[in-house]
Every structure is written in C-alpha cells, then in structure tokens.
C-alpha positions in Angstrom: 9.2 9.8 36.4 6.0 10.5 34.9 6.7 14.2 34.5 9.5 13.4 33.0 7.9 11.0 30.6 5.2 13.6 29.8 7.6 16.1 29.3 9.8 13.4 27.1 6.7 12.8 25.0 5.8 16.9 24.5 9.2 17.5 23.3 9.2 14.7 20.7 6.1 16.1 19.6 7.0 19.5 19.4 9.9 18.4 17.6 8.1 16.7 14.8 6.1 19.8 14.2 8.0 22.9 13.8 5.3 25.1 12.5 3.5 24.5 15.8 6.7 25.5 18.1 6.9 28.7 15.3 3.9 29.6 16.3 3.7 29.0 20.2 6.7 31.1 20.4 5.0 33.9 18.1 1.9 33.5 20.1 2.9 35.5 23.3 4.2 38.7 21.4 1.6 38.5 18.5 -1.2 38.9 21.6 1.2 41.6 22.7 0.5 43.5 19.6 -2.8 42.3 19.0 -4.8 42.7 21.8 -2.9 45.7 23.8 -1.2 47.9 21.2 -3.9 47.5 18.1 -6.8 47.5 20.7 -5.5 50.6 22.7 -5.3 52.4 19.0 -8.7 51.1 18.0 -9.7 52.5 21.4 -8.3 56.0 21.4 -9.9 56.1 17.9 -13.3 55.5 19.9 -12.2 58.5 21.9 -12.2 60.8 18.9 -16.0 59.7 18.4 -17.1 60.9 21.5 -17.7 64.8 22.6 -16.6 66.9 25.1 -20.0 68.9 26.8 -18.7 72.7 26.6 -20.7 73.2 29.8 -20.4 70.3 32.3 -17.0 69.5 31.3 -18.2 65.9 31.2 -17.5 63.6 28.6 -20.3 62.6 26.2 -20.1 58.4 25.4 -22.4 59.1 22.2 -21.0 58.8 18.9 -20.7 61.6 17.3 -18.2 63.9 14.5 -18.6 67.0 16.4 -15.1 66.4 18.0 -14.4 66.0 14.4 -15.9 68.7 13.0 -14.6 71.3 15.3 -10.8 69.5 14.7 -11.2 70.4 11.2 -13.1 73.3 11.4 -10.7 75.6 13.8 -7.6 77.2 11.4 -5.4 77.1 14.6 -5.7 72.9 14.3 -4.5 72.5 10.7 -1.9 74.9 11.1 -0.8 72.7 14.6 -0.6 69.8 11.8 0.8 71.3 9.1 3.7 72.7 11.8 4.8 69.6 13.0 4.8 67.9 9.5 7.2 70.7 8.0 9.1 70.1 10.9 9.4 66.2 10.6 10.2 66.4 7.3 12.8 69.2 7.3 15.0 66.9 10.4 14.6 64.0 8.2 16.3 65.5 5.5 19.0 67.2 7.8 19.6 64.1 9.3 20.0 62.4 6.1 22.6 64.7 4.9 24.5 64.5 8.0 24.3 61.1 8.4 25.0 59.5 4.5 28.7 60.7 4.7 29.2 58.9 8.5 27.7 55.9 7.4 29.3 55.7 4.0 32.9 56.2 5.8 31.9 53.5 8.3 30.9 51.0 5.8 33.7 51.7 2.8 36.4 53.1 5.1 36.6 52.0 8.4 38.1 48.7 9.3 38.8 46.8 12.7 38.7 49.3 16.2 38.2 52.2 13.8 34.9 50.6 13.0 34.0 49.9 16.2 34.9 53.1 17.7 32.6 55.1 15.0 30.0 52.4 16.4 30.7 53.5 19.6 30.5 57.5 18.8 27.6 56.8 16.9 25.8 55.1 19.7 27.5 57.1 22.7 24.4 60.1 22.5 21.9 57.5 22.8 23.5 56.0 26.1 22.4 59.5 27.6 19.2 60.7 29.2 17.3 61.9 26.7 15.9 65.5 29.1 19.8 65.9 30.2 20.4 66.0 26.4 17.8 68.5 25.7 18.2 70.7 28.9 22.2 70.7 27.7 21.0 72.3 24.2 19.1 74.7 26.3 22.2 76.4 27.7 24.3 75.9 24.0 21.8 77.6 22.2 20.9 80.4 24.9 21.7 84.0 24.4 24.6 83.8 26.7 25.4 80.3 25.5 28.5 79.0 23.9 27.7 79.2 20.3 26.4 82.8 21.0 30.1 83.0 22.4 31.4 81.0 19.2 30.3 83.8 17.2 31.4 86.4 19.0 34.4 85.2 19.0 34.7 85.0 15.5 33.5 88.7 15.0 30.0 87.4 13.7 27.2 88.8 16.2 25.8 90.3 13.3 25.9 87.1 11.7 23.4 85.3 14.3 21.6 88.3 14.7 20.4 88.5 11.0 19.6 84.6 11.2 17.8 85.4 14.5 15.9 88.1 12.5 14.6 85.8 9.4 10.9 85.1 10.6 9.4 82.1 11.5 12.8 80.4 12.2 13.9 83.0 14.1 13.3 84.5 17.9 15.1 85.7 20.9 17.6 83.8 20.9 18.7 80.0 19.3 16.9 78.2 22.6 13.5 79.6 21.9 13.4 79.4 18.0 12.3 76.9 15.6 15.9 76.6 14.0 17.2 75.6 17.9 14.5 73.0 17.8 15.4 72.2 14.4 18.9 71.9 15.4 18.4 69.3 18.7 15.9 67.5 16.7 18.5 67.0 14.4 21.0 66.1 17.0 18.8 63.4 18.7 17.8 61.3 15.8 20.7 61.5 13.7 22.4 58.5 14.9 18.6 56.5 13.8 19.9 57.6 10.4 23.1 56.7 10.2 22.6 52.5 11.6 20.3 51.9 9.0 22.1 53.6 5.8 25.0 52.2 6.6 23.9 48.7 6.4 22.2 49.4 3.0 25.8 50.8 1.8 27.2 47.6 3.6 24.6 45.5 0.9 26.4 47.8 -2.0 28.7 44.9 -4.3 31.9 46.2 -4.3 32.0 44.9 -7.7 29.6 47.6 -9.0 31.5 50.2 -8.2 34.8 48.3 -9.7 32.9 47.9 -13.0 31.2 51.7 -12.7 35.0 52.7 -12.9 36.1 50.5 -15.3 34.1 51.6 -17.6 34.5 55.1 -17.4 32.3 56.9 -15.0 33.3 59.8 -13.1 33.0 59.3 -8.8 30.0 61.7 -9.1 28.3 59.5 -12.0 28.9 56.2 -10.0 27.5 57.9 -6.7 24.0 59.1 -8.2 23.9 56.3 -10.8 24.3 53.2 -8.1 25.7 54.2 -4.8 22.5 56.2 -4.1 20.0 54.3 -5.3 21.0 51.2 -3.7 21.1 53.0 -0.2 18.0 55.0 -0.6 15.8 52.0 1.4 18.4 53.0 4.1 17.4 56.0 4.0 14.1 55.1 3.8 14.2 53.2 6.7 15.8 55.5 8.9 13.6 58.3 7.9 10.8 56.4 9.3 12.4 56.4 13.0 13.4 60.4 12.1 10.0 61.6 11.1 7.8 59.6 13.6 10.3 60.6 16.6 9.9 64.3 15.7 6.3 64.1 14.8 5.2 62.6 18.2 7.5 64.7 19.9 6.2 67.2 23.0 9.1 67.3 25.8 11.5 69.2 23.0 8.9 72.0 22.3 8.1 72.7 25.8 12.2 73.4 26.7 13.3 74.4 23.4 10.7 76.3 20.9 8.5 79.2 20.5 4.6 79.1 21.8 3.8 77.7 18.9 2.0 74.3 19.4 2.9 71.3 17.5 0.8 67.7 17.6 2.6 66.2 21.0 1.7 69.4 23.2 -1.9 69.6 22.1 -2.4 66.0 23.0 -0.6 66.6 26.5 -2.6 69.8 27.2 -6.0 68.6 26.1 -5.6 65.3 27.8 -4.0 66.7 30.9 -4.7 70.2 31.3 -8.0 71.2 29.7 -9.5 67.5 30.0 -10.8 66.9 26.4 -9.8 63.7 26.0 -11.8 63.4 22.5 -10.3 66.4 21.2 -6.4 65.0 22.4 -7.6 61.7 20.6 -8.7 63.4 17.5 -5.0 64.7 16.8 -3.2 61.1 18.1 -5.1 59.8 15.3 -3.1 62.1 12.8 0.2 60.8 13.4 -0.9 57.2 13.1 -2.8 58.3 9.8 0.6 59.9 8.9 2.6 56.9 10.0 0.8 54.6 8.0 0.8 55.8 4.7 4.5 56.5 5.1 5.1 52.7 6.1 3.4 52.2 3.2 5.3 53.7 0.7 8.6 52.9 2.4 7.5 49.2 2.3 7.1 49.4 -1.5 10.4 51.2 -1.4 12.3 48.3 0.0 12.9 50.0 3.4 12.4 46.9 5.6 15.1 45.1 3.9 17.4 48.2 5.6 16.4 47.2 9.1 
C-alpha cells in the first residue's frame, strides 16, 4: 500500500510538471548521443593527433600533426578524397533524377492500393540483405552478365565496348568500373530519395498549381516556377542520406570497382590491415567535416522540414 501510495504521489507530480516528464524521457537517448556517439567522435579525433612510429609499429600517445601533415602532404590522399566526393555527389544527382518522377507520381497520381503498392516497391530493395544485393550486381554487370547479354542481343556490343573504353569510368568490364559502382550506388540509395521528396510534393497546395494554370502558365513554367522549388528541401533531405551513404561506403568498392581507393577502404585497411589507427582516424574525420557543412546548408535550406 505504500508503494502504491508513493507511486500515486510520483505520478501526480509528474503530471503537474510536463517539462520535467519531457525531459526524463529525452534524458536516456540525449546520454545516448551525448556521451557515446559525440564522445566516440571526439575520441577518434584524438586518434588523428597521435602518430604512428614508422619503425616499431607502435602507436605514439603524444600529440602531434605529423599524422596530419603526412595526410595532406601525400597526392595519393587528396586524390582518395576528392574520389569519393565526385562520386557522392554524382549518385546524388542520379538518384535525384530517378527518383523526382516516382515520387511526384506517388504523391499527385497514385491513390488507395496503387499508393501503397508503389510504397511497397519502393521499400521492397531495402527489405534485402544489403551484400546479396551487391554480390547480385556483381554477376548483372559482369562480362558474361545479363546486360552484357542485353546488348548483344540488341546488336550493340560495340555499343558497351566504346563506353567500356571512355577512361576513368571505364574498365574490363561493367563489374569492375566506376560507372558499375556508379550504377549500384545508384540502385541502393535511390529509394532514400524518393520517401523524402515525395512528402515535400505531398506539402505542395494543390491550389498553386490550380491558380499557376489559371493564369496562364505552361506545365513546364508551373514545374520550375513552384513545383520544384517547393520540393527542393526534399531533395535536400534525401541527398543527405545519398551522399553520406556513398561517401562512407567500403563493402561496394571492394566487390564492385577498380583498385582505386575511396575514403571507406583506406579507413578499413589502415585500421585493420596496416595498423595505423591515427592515419585511418585522420580520413574518418573528413566525412564528418563533410557531413557537417552539408547539414549545414541543408538546414538553412529547409531540409528537416522534409523528414
């Protein structure tokens, strides 16, 4: 009885003061972030002060910017960065373009089960393991692979062969190329596109577009001048998912790609493999540099409202 009186009289209180329940339930997740996430990034930034000794091996716990230094001292590095940045930005845009036109039918079109069935096919590739996914592109995209076959088929060898022949996109085949890579990357995030523009078309007034055609304006006039511009923090907001995804990325590479580096692998392989755990910490920091000045911006573009 006197538990239950205590627990009576806690309740009452807690009831009385809805700030303090606000923030005893934001408590446990805000320490999640706080203390775990923001203190394992503050830590690995630690890591980049430190140095690896070239001939023990052994890790020197003296701060120092020699890790530094040598990070932006050594071509190979930057070009490592500048890699997996051209990459991250040219899957955003695909997956932009693919998506806009999916998520404009799904939010102006689609009604009832045809709604929820686009739902469904738009979240059916993310039900899948992600490595059965990528080891499935591996055989599509490989030199005896079906689209191989495809254009064969269609009396276009040549076709794949002069696009396998353009350098720097180009290789061997599809399944060891940067435009295969391009193309899976494309595949895997696209649906992170497509959620959040279509609720920022779902936000569009109908009414806007009534009056845009009232008054005159072609479909092509009404699309740039509001359609657009009142989905672009959907865009926004799903190009932050896009870009980070690719950007941290190091499975893909490793199956599909050239032996070209890009930021994920030098961070396995330094960590791992060769050991310098500095050096590995020195390009994690680059992404979360990247990351935040992206969030940034797309906060001042009105991305979160997307979300």
């Amino acid at each position: 009885m006197a538990g239950a009186g205590l627990g009576a009289a806690i309740g009452r209180s807690l009831w009385r003061r809805s700030g303090l329940v606000t923030f005893l339930l934001l408590l446990p997740p805000m320490l999640w972030l706080g203390v775990v996430y923001t203190g394992s990034l503050f830590a690995l930034l630690a890591q980049s002060l430190f140095a690896l000794d070239e001939f023990s091996g052994v890790i020197l716990y003296e701060p120092t910017l020699s890790t530094w230094r040598q990070f932006l001292s050594e071509p190979s590095n930057l070009d490592i960065v500048l890699r997996t940045l051209v990459m991250a930005a040219c899957v955003t845009i695909a997956c932009a373009v693919v998506a806009f036109p999916i998520a404009y039918l799904m939010a102006r079109y689609a009604q009832g089960r045809w709604k929820a069935l686009l739902y469904v096919l738009v979240m059916l590739p993310l039900w899948s393991s992600y490595l059965v996914k990528v080891y499935a592109w591996k055989l599509i995209l490989a030199k005896e692979g079906a689209i191989t076959w495809i254009f064969g088929q269609m009396g276009l060898p040549w076709l794949l062969d002069g696009i396998l022949a353009i350098p720097l996109i180009g290789g061997p085949s599809l399944s060891v190329s940067y435009l295969g890579m391009f193309l899976v990357f494309t595949y895997l995030w696209v649906p992170f596109m497509i959620l959040p523009v279509e609720a920022a078309l779902e936000r569009v007034p109908r009414r806007l577009l009534e009056a845009s055609g009232d008054l005159g304006a072609p479909p092509g006039m009404t699309f740039r001048k509001i359609i657009l511009p009142l989905a672009f923090p959907g865009v926004v907001a799903g190009s932050i998912f896009t870009f980070s995804l690719t950007m941290g990325d190091y499975i893909l590479p490793y199956v599909i790609g050239s032996s070209r580096l890009f930021i994920g692998q030098v961070v396995y392989l330094q960590q791992g493999t060769a050991g310098n755990v500095p050096l590995a910490a020195a390009f994690s920091v680059v992404p979360i540099v990247v990351m935040a000045i992206y969030l940034a911006v797309a906060r001042r573009l009105g991305a979160f409202d997307a979300l």
